[in-house]
C-alpha positions, 0 to 999 in steps of 0.5 A: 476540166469537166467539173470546172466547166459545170461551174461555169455553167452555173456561173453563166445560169446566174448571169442569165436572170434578167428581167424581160419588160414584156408581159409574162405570156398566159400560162394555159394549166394542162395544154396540150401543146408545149410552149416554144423554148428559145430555139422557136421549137418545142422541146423534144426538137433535134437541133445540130451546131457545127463549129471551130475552136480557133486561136486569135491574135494573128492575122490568119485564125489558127485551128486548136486541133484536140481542144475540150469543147463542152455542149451546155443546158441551163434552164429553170429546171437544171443546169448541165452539161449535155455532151463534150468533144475534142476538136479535130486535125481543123478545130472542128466540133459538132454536136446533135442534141434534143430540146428537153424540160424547161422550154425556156432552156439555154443551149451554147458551147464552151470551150476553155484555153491557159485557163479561162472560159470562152462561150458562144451566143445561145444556140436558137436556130436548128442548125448553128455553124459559121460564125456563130459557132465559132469560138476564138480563144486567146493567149494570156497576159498579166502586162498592163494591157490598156481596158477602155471605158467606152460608155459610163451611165450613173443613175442617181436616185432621190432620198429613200425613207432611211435617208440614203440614195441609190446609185447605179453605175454602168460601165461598157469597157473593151479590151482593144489588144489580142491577148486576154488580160489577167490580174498578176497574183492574188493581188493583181488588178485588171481594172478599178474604179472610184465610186461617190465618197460615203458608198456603202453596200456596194453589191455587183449588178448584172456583169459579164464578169464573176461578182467573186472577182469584184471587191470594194475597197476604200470608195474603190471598185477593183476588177481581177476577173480574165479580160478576154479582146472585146466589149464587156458590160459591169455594173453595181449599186451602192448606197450615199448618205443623203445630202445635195451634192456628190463628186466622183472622180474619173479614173481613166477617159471616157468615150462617153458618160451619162448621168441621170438624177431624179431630181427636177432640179438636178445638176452635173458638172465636170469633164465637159458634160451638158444637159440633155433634157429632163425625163419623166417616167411615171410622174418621177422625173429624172434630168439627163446630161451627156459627155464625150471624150471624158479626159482621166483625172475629171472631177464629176460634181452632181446637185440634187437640192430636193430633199424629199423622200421618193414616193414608192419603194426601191423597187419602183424605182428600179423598175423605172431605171429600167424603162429608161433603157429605152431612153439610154438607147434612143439617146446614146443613137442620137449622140452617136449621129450627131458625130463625124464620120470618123468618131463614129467609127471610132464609137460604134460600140455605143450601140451594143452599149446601151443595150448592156445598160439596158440589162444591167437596170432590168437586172437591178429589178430582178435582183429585188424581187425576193423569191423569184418562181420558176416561171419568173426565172424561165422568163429571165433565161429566155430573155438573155438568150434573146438580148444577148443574140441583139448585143451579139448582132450589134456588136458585129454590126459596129466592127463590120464583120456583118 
């Protein structure tokens, strides 16, 4: 159990490199104070989490009495775990740890149920209890359990020097049912999805879920990571021969799609999608288009007639899909308010959505840089705890349980 747990931790070590878009903070050679690690403490701080492992799916949350409860630390400089417990009679946990070594270090607890990993948010304040150190684990299924598309956002990027573009998709999707769902045998699936006709080297971006259970077969992503109840972030890139029109089919419905071309004279059409402005970030300009309730089997067709080769590298261009995270958010808020009360109910996930989205371009940045040092890396770490605390607040928020 344990040396499974430490990959997992290694796994979410991996998921926690994202890119802050804030200036790196001055680093003082020989200070005498150490920085703050993501607690608000320095290292060497006594902090406590006091939580339950429970059992959904019922209208009252069951106690796990004996679970393995697993206390983790990934930081810049290792990655391990730091204790580990059985539950008692009531669920119950508790573990009293120091801060230590890299001061950007990431502490949360895990536990793990019919073989499948559940984690916590990271543990920031001195003592954690109550909801947010609390774990509810899940039973299993191979069934076909419906996984919902709420968000899709496609970024299609102007020619590169080698006469290919760059697309970037992003998908928020939520497994609505009480069970977790799994892929049946070596072959199973959970979820899939086309991608632009001609993709190549495709690769996952930022994901809550293992790029070792993502393939890309035939112009198809194919998902067989466990799909626990709840809201999910994915993302991945790929490159298309340049040319001035794409079409790509929509698998299942979407709540909501977003499109964005570099290009000033881009169009989408399809799925009943409409323009929602041009956006310029850094003398390159992006058009914008939205689409709500998304019907399965809708055929997505974008134009891009400019066929220069963007100015810049890769790179730059990453840099301002990221900056555009921004823009998804405001976007996605001004969409959401223009419904009724009763769809924006159903949608309030859209929140936490374009803050996904938001990590899975700034992790596009990060994934380009070539060797990353260990400031870079501690920056990401710290970065994750604190986004992923905004998406965890977020998401609470939307299904009113704050």
């Amino acid at each position: 159990m344990t040396s499974r747990l430490v990959h997992v931790a290694a796994a979410w070590a991996a998921l926690s490199l994202v890119a802050d878009p804030r200036p790196m903070a001055a680093q003082t050679p020989g200070a005498a104070t150490p920085a703050p690690s993501v607690h608000g403490a320095p290292p060497g701080a006594l902090r406590t989490v006091r939580g339950r492992v429970v059992r959904g799916g019922a209208a009252v949350a069951r106690p796990m009495a004996g679970a393995w409860v697993v206390l983790h630390r990934v930081g810049s400089d290792h990655a391990a775990p730091l204790d580990s417990m059985r539950t008692d009679e009531h669920g119950a946990y508790a573990f009293s740890y120091r801060t230590s070594g890299d001061p950007r270090a990431v502490y949360f607890v895990s536990s793990a149920f019919g073989g499948i990993a559940y984690f916590t948010a990271p543990l920031q304040a001195a003592m954690v209890r109550g909801d947010d150190a609390e774990l509810v684990v899940h039973d299993t299924t191979s069934a076909p359990v419906p996984i919902r598309v709420r968000a899709r956002h496609i970024v299609l990027s102007a020619p590169d020097a080698k006469a290919s573009r760059r697309v970037v998709e992003v998908f928020e999707l939520s497994n609505d049912s009480s069970v977790t769902r799994v892929a049946a045998g070596d072959t199973g699936l959970v979820w899939q999805s086309a991608m632009i006709d001609g993709a190549r080297n495709a690769a996952v971006g930022s994901s809550d879920f293992s790029v070792n259970a993502v393939r890309f077969v035939g112009g198809r992503v194919r998902l067989a990571a466990p799909f626990a109840p709840g809201l999910k972030q994915f993302s991945y890139a790929y490159e298309v021969p340049a040319g001035t029109e794409y079409r790509l089919a929509v698998a299942a419905p979407a709540d909501l799609v977003e499109v964005l071309i570099e290009d000033g004279l881009g169009r989408a059409e399809g799925g009943g999608i409409i323009a929602a402005g041009p956006t310029t970030v850094s003398g390159r300009t992006f058009v914008r288009f939205l689409g709500q309730d998304v019907p399965a089997n809708a055929v997505l067709t974008l134009h891009a007639p400019t066929q220069g080769a963007a100015s810049g590298n890769q790179l730059r261009m990453l840099a301002i899909v990221a900056a555009l995270g921004a823009v998804l958010l405001v976007g996605l808020a001004r969409v959401m308010m223009r419904r009724s009360p009763t769809s924006r109910r159903a949608a309030a996930p859209m929140d936490a959505a374009a803050l996904r989205a938001r990590l899975a371009a700034l992790d596009e940045v990060f994934a380009n840089i070539d060797t990353p040092t260990p400031v870079q890396r501690a920056d990401h770490y710290e970065a994750r705890a604190r986004l992923a605390q905004q998406i965890t607040d977020a998401v609470a928020r939307e299904q009113g349980l704050s």
